[in-house]
C-alpha positions in Angstrom: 35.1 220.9 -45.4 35.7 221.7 -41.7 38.9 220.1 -40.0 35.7 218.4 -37.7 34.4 216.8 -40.7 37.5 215.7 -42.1 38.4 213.8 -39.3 35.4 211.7 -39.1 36.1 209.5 -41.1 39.7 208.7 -40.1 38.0 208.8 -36.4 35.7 206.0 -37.9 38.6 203.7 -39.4 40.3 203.9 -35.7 37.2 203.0 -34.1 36.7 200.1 -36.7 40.3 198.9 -36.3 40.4 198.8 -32.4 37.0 196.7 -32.4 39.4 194.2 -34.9 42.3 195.0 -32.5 39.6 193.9 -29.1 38.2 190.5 -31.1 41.7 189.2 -31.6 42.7 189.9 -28.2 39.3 188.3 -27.0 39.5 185.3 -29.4 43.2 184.9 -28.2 42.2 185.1 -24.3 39.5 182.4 -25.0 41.6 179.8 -27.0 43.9 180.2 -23.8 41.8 179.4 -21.7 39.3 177.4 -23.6 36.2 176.0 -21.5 34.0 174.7 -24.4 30.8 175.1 -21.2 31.2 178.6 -22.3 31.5 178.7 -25.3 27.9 180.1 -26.4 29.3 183.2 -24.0 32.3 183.4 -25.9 30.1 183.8 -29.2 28.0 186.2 -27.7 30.8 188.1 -26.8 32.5 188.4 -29.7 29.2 189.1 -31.6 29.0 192.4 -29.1 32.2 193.3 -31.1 31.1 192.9 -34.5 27.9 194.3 -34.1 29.4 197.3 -32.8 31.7 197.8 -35.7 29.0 197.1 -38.0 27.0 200.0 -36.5 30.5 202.6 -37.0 30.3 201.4 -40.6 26.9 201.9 -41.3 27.5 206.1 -39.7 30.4 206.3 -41.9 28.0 205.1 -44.9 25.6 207.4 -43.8 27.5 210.4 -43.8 28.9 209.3 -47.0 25.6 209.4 -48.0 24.9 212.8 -47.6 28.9 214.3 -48.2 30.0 216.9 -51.0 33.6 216.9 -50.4 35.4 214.0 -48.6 39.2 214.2 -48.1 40.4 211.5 -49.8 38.3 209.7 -52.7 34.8 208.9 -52.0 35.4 205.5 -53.3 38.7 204.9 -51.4 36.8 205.5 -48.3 34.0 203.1 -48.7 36.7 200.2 -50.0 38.7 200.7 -46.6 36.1 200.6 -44.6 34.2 197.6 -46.1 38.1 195.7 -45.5 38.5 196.6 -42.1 34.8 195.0 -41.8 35.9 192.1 -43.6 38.4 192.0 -40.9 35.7 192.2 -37.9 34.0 189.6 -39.3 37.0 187.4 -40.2 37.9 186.7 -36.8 34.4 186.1 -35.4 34.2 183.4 -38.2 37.2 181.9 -36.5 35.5 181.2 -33.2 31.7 180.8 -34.7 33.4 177.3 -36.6 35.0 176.3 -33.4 31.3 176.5 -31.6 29.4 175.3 -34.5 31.8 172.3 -35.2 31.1 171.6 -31.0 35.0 171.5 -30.4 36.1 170.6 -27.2 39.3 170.3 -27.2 41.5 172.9 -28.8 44.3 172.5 -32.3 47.8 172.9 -30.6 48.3 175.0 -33.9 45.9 177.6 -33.5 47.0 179.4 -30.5 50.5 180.6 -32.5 48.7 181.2 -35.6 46.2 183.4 -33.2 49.1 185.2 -31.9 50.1 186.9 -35.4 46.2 187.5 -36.1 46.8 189.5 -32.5 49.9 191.0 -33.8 48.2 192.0 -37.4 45.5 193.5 -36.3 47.5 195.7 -33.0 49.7 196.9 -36.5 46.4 197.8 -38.7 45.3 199.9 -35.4 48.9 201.3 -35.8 48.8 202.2 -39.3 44.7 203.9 -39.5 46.1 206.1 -36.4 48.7 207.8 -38.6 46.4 207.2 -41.7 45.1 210.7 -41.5 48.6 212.2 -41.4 49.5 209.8 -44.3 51.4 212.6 -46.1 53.9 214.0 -43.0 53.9 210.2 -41.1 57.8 208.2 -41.0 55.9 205.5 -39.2 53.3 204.3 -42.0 55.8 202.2 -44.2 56.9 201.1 -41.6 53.4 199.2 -40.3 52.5 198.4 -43.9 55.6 196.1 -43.7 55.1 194.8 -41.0 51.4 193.6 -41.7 52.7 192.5 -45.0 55.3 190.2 -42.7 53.1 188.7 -40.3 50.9 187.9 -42.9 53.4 185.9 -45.1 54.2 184.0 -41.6 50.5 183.3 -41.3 50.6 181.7 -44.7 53.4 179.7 -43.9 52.5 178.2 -40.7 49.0 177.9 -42.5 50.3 175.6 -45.0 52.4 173.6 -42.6 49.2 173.1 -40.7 47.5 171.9 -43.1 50.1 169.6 -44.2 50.3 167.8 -40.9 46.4 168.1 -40.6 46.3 166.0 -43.6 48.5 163.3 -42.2 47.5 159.4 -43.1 47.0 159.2 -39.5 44.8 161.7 -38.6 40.7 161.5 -38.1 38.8 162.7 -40.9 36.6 164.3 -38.5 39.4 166.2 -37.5 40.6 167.2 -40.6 37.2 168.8 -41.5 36.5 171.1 -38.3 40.3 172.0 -38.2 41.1 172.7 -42.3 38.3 175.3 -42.0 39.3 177.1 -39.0 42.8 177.3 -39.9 41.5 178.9 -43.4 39.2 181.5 -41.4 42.6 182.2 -39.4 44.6 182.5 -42.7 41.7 185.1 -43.9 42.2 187.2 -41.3 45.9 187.7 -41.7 44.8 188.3 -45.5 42.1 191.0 -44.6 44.7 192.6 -42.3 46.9 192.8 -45.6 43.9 194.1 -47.8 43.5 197.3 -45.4 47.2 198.1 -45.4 46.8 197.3 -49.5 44.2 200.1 -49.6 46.0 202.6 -47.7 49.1 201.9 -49.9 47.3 202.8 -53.0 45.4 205.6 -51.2 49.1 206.9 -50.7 49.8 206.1 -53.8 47.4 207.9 -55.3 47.5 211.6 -53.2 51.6 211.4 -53.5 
């Protein structure tokens, strides 16, 4: 296998990631400034992003179609990039139940619980640009950490949400739209902690 080759599919899990990395920072922007008049926009916008790292995907399928050697296991490579999808589409979900559930008016809790979603996704990025050096990189255990971090914060302002969400007071309308969106925000801190769990075991495994 030519270094050209090899690199192709690390190339693809960047590209993947940094789609991830751009729908965060877009879903963030938009909850800041939320104008539910644009919110079909907003979808649209984010859909761009998804579909585009549905396409990457579907090259590094192709091409692992049609490979005879790959540099790490064929099966490894397939599994990390289906999570890093999982990701993609994990935080569209976020924003397609705030415009299917007609919100107006934005949770107070979701804009921190978008931050670390930022922040997990900007560390995956991190991590599948050293993957490829994953034998020589210091910096590697390092981002693994971290994602593993931010996602245990994600759980626990998750469940505090959801507590208060659940309050006596609180109008059952309410409690549906915002119990599922919270969830989908939960799942993408978890799908950031799936990719870093492949390349862990990936590691693991070549050591």
């Amino acid at each position: 296998m030519t270094r050209k080759q090899d690199n192709f599919y690390f190339d693809n899990f960047i590209a993947c990631a940094e789609y991830a990395k751009q729908a965060a920072q877009l879903l963030y922007d938009i909850a800041a400034n939320f104008d539910p008049r644009r919110a079909a926009t907003h979808l649209e916008q984010l859909h761009t992003i998804e579909h585009a790292a549905d396409q990457k995907k579907h090259e590094l399928t192709d091409a692992l179609m049609h490979a005879f050697i790959t540099p790490i296991e064929r099966e490894d490579i397939a599994v990390l990039s289906s999570q890093i999808d999982d990701l993609v589409d994990s935080i569209e979900e976020v924003f397609i139940g705030i415009y299917t559930s007609n919100v107006s008016t934005l949770h107070p809790a979701l804009l921190p619980l978008l931050d670390i979603v930022r922040d997990c996704t900007g560390e995956v990025s991190i991590l599948l640009q050293e993957f490829a050096n994953f034998r020589h990189s210091r910096n590697i255990k390092n981002s693994i950490i971290r994602i593993n971090t931010l996602e245990e914060e994600a759980d626990r302002i998750y469940i505090q949400n959801m507590r208060r969400l659940h309050a006596p007071d609180t109008p059952l309308r309410d409690i549906v739209i915002w119990r599922d969106i919270f969830r989908y925000l939960e799942k993408c801190a978890d799908a950031c902690e799936h990719v870093a769990d492949v390349v862990e075991e990936v590691i693991m495994k070549n050591s």
